[in-house]
C-alpha positions in Angstrom: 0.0 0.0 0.0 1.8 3.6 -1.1 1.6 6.1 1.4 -0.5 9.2 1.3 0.3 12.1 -1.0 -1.5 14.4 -3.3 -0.7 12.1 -6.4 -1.9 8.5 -4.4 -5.0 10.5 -3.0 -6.0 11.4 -6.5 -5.7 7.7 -8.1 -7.4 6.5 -4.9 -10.7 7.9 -6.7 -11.1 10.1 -3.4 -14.4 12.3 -3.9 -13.7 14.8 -1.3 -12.5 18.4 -1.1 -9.2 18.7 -1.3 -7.1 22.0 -1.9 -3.3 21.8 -3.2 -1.7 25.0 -3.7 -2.5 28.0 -1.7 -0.4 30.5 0.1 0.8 30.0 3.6 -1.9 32.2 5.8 -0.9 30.8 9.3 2.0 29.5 11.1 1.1 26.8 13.7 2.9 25.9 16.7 2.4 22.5 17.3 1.8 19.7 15.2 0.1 16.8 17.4 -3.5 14.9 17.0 -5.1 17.8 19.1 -4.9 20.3 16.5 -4.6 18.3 13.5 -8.2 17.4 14.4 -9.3 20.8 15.8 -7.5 24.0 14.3 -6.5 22.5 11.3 -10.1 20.7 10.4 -11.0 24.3 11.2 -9.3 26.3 8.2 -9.4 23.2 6.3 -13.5 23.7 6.4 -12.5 27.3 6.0 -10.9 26.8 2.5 -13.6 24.8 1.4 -16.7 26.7 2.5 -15.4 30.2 2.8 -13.0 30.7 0.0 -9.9 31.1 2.9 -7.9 29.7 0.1 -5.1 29.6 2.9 -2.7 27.0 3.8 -0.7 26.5 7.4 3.3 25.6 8.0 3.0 23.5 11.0 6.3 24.2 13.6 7.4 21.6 15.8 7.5 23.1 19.1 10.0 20.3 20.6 13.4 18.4 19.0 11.4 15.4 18.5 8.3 14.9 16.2 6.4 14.9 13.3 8.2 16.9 10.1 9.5 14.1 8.3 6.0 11.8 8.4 3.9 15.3 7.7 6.4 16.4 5.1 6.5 12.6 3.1 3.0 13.1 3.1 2.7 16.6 2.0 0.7 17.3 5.0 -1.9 15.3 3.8 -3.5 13.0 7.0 -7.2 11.1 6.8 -9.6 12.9 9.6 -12.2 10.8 11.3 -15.0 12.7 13.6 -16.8 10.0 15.0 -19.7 10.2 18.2 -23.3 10.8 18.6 -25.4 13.8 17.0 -28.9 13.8 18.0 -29.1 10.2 19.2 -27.2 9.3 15.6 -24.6 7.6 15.3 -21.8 9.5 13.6 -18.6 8.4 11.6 -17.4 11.1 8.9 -13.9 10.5 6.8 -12.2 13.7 5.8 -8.8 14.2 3.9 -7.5 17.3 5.1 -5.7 19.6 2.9 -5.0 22.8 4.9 -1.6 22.0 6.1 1.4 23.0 3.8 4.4 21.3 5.1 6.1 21.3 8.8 9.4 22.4 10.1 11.8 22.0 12.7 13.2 25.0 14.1 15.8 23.3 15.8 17.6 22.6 12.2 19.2 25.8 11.1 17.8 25.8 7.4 14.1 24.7 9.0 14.6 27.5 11.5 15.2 30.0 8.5 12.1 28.7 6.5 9.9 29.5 10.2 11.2 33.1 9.8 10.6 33.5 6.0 7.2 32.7 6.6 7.1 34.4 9.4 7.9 37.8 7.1 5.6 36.2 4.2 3.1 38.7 2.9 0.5 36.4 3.1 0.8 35.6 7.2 -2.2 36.8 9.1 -2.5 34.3 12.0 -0.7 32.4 14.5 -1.9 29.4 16.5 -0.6 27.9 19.3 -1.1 24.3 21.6 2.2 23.6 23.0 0.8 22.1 26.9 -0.1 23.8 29.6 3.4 24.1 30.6 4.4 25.8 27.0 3.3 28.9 27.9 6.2 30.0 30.7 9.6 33.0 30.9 12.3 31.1 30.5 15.3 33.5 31.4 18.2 31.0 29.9 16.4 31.9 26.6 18.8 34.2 24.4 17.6 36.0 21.2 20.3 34.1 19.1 19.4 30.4 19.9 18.4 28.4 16.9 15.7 28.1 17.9 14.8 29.6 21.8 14.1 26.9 24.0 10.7 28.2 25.0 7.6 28.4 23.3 7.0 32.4 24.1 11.0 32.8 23.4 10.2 31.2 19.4 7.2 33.8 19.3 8.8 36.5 20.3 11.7 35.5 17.0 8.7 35.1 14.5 7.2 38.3 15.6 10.8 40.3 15.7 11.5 39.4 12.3 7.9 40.5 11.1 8.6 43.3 12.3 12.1 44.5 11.3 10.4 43.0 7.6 8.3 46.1 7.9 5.0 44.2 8.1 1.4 43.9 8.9 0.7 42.6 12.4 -0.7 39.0 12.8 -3.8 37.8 15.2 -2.6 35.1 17.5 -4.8 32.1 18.6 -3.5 30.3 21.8 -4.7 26.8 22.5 -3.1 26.5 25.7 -4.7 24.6 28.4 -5.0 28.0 31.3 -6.7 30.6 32.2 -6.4 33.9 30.4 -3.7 31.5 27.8 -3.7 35.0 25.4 -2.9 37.2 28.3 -0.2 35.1 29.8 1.5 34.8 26.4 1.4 38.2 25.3 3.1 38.8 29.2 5.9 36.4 28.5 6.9 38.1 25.1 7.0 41.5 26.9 9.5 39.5 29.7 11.2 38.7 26.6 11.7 41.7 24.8 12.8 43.3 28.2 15.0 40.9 28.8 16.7 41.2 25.7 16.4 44.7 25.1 14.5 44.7 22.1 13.3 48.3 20.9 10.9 49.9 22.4 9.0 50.5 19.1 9.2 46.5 18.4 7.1 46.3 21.8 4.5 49.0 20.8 4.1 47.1 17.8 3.6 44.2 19.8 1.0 45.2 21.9 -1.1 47.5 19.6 -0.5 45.8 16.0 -0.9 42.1 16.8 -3.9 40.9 18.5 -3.4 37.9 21.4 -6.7 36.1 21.4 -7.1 34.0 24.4 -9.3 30.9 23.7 -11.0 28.0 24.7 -10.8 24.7 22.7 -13.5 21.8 23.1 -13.1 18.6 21.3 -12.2 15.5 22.6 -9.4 14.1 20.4 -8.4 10.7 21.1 -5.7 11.0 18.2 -4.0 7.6 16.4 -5.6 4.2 16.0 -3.9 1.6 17.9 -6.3 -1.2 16.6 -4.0 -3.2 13.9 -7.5 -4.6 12.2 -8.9 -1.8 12.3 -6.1 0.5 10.6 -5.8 -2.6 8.1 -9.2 -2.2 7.4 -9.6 1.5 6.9 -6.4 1.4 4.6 -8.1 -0.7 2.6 -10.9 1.0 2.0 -9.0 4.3 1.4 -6.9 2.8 -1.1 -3.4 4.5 0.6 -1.2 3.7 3.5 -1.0 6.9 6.1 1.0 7.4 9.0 -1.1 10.3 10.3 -4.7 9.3 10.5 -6.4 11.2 13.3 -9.3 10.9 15.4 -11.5 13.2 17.3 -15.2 13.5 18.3 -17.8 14.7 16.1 -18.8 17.6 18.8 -16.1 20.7 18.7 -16.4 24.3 19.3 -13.8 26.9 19.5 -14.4 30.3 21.8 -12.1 33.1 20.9 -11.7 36.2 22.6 -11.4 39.1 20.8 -13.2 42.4 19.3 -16.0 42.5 17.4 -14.3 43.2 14.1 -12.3 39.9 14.1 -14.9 38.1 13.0 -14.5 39.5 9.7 -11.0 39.2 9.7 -11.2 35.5 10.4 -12.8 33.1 7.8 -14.8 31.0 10.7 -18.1 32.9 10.4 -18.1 32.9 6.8 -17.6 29.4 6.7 -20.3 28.0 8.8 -17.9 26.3 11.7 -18.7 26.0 15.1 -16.3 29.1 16.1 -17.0 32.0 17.9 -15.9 35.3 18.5 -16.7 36.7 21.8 -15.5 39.9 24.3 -14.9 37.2 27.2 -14.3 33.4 26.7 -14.9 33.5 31.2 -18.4 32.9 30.8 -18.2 30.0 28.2 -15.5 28.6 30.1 -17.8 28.2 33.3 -20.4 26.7 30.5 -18.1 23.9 29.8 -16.6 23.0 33.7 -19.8 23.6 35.4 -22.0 21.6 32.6 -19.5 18.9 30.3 -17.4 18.5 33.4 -20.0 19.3 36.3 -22.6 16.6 35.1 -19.3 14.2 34.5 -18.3 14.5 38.5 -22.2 14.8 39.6 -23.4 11.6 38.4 -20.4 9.0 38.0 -19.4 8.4 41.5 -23.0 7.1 42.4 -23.3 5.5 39.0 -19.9 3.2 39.4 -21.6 2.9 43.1 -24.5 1.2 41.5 -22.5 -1.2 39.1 -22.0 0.9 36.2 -18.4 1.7 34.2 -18.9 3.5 31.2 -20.0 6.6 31.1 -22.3 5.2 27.9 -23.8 2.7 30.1 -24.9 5.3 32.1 -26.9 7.1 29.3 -28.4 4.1 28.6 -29.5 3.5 32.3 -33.2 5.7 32.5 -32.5 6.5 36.2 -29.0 7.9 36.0 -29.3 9.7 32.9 -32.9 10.9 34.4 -30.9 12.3 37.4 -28.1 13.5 35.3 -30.7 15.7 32.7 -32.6 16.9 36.4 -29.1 17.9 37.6 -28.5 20.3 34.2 -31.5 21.2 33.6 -33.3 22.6 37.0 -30.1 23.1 39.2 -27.4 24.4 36.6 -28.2 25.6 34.0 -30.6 28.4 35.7 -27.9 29.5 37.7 -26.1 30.6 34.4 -28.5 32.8 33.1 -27.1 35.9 34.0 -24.0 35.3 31.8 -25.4 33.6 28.9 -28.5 32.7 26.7 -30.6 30.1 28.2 -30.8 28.8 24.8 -27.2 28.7 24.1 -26.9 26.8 27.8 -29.7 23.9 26.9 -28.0 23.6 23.1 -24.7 23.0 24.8 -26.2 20.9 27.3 -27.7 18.9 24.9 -24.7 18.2 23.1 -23.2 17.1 26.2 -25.4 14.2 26.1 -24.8 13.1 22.7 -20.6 13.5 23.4 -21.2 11.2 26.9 -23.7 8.9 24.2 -20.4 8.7 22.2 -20.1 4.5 20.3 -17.0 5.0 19.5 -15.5 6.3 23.2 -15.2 3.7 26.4 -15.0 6.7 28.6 -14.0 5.0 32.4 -16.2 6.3 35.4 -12.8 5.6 37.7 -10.9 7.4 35.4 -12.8 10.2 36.3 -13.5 9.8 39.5 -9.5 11.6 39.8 -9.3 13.5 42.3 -13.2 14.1 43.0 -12.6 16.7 46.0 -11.4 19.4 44.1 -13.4 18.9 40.9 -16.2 18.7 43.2 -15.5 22.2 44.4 -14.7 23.6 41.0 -17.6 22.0 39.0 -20.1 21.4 41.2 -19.9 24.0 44.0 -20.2 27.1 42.4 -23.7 25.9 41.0 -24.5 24.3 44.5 -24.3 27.8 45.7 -26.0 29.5 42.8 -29.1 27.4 43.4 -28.9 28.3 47.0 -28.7 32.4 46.7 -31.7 32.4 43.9 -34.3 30.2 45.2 -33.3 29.8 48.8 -33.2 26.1 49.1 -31.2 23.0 48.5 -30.9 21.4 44.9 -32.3 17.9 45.4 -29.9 16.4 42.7 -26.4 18.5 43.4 -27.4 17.8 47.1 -27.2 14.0 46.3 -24.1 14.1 44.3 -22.2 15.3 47.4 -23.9 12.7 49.4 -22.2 10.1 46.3 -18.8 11.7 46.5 -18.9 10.7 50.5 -20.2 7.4 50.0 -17.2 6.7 46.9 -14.7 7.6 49.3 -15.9 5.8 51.7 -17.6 2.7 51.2 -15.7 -0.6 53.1 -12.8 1.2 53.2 -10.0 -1.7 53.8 -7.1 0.8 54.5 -4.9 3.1 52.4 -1.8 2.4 50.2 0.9 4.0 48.2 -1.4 3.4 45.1 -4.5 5.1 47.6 -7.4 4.4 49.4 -9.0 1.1 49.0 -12.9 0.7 49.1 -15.4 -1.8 48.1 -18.3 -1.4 46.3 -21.7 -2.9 47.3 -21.2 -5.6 44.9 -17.9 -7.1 46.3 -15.2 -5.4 44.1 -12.7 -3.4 45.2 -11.7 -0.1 43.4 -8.4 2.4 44.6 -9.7 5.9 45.4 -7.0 8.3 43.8 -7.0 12.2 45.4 -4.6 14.3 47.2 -2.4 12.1 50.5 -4.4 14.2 52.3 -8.0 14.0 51.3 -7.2 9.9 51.5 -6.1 10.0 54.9 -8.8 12.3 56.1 -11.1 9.4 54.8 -8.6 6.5 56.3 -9.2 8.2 59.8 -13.1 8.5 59.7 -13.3 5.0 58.1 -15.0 3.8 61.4 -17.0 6.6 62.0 -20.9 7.0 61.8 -22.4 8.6 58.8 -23.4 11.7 61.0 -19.9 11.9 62.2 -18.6 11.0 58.8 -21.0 13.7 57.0 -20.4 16.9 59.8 -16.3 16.5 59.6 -16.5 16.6 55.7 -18.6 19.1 55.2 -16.6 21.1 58.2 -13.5 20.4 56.4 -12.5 24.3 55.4 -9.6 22.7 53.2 -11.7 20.8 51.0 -14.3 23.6 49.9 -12.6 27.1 51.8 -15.9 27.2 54.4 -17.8 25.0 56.3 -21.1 23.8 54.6 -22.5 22.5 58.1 -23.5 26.5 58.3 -25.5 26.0 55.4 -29.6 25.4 56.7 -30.4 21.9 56.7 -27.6 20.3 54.4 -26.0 18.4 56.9 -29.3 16.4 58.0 -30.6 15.9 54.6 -26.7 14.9 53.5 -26.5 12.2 56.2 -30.2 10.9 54.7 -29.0 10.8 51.5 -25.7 9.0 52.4 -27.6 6.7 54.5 -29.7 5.8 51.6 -27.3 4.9 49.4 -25.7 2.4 51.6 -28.7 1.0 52.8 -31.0 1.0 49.5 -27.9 1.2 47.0 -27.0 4.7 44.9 -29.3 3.6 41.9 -32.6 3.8 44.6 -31.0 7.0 45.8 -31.0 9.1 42.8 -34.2 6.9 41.9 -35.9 9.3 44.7 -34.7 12.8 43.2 -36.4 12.1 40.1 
């Protein structure tokens, strides 16, 4: 089987949109499965249904990875969304065209093809996923290393060259998994250009000619195929060997924070995509940890409780997914409203359940149980107290998912390890409870207490959620009732009677 390129694709009798020659338009840091499925499907849509008619040079942000595969293959790679949409399931093929070619800035010549597109004409937009940890001021950086070692430290190189090239500035898209990933980047090319005493007119043409963008990425993108069969059997339906097939879900959306204006600047709108330009990406980023990853902590610790472990299984289960929807639905999404559209809140939850509905995705309930104590308090907890302040009462189903996240951390506990805590659940299997040495042995200590006792010195525990819930009216009784409930009657009765 030959391997993908833009003269086996076209003998392969491939039917689909594919664009050859266009000029370079972006300059991508990064060239892994995340945004070969995300950013690059993106502009690749772009060119087909908005006349972007723009390609990207990929950069490879570390001494090791993909040039030579993405450069044998002309930065051709085969694109599979697959999930649930509307209860349907989804599996969509896609060659995508967008990407040019890749280089490595840490070979000299490579390094100088970065910076000649870097002072191309045609450049209008950078893009960015390089970790969480990418985005950091590394002082051991120098202006003349080929390339610098940081991923700010490269930026600030690109952008210098643009600029002593006289040109345009660019709009610059981070991926970055934190907070404010825009903001913080912008701040680390200022460190630089301090620290090595760039001009100050290269840094007013920093800050006022380019545009940092922070955004926030949404797709889940489980990336190569490990499944030998399977690969065999989707290369021979393709016709072509390729070294770069990529998979992500079907669901994606891209937030990006920026002025009005952008949007016209940017081909996303034009093209139809799921991307949006907004003044704050804040409010959507609460949408997606109080809502995706809120329902995710609120209902799997009861659910693996009651037998389940798949997060599908669950969606197939009436009573969990009935308790999940309530949860959403009455107790957070109304405590939203102020920030965003009700409709836009019920649309995204809705989606939610078609990603956790996903065929193609075994998604673990243990694997998320991670570290519940602190999700709890980031997901859950801000809409626990929303509920609270508007209609001046407890939230029957929120209420309940506390209750769970006691029982998981606590049911027959047989004693803690260096791997964590080990319980048993009602059916006779023991599972490993995995959260901070801390949290475990606070739960280790009370193992042989009563569920009042248990209940009143979690809820009183000020490290855990940064105030004492026992204040709150009548949460600690009906906590203890619901905990009591789901080790008497099992978790499945217990969310059974918020329904």
């Amino acid at each position: 089987m030959k391997q993908l390129n833009y003269d086996i694709l076209e003998k392969s009798g491939y039917k689909g949109y594919a664009l050859k020659d266009a000029p370079i338009k972006v300059l991508q840091f990064g060239e892994g499965n995340f945004l070969r499925a995300f950013v690059d499907f993106f502009f690749d849509m772009s060119n087909e249904k908005a006349g972007f008619d723009g390609k990207v040079m990929l950069v490879q942000p570390i001494a090791q990875g993909l040039t030579d595969i993405i450069n044998k293959q002309e930065g051709l790679y085969t694109l599979y969304l697959r999930g649930s949409e509307n209860g349907k399931k989804i599996d969509n093929k896609r060659v995508i065209s967008a990407v040019k070619s890749c280089v490595n800035p840490y070979d000299s010549k490579d390094y100088q093809k970065m910076l000649d597109v870097a002072t191309g004409d045609d450049l209008d937009i950078i893009v960015s996923n390089t970790t969480e940890a990418g985005i950091s001021f590394d002082p051991s950086c120098k202006m003349n290393d080929i390339p610098a070692n940081s991923f700010p430290g490269k930026l600030t190189q690109v952008l210098y060259a643009r600029f002593k090239a006289g040109k345009k500035g660019v709009v610059v898209l981070s991926c970055e998994l934190i907070d404010n990933n825009g903001k913080e980047l912008l701040k680390c090319v200022n460190e630089y250009i301090d620290l090595w005493g760039l001009s100050d007119d290269f840094k007013i043409w920093v800050n006022e000619s380019n545009i940092f963008c922070s955004t926030l990425v949404d797709r889940i993108v489980p990336g190569r195929i490990r499944d030998e069969a399977e690969i065999a059997r989707l290369e021979d339906e393709n016709g072509y060997h390729d070294e770069l097939i990529d998979v992500g879900e079907i669901f994606g959306v891209w937030i990006i924070e920026g002025p009005k204006e952008l949007e016209d600047r940017l081909p996303f709108k034009r093209a139809g995509v799921n991307v949006h330009v907004v003044p704050d990406v804040m409010p959507y980023k609460h949408r997606k940890v109080r809502i995706l990853n809120g329902a995710h902590t609120g209902f799997v610790l009861g659910a693996y409780l009651a037998g389940e472990d798949i997060v599908r299984d669950c969606m197939n289960n009436k009573i969990i997914a009935g308790f999940m929807n309530k949860m959403l639905e009455e107790e957070v999404i109304p405590t939203m409203t102020d920030h965003l559209d009700e409709k836009d809140l019920n649309e995204f939850a809705a989606a939610v359940k078609d990603r956790f509905n996903n065929p193609f995705v075994n998604h673990e309930l243990m694997s998320i149980s991670l570290n519940s104590t602190s999700k709890w308090k980031a997901r859950n907890m801000p809409s626990f107290l929303g509920f609270i302040e508007k209609n001046g009462k407890l939230p029957v189903c929120l209420t309940m998912s506390l209750a769970a996240y006691i029982a998981f951390y606590s049911s027959n506990i047989k004693g803690l390890n260096d791997k964590g805590l080990v319980c048993e659940r009602p059916s006779g299997n023991e599972y490993v409870v995995s959260d901070d040495r801390w949290v475990l042995e606070f739960y280790n200590d009370k193992k042989d207490a009563s569920e009042e006792e248990l209940v009143r010195a979690v809820l009183g525990n000020t490290r855990m959620w940064d105030m004492d819930l026992n204040e709150i009216d009548g949460l600690t009784d009906l906590v203890v009732d619901n905990l009591k409930t789901i080790k008497r009657e099992g978790a499945l009765k217990a969310y059974e009677s918020c329904l």
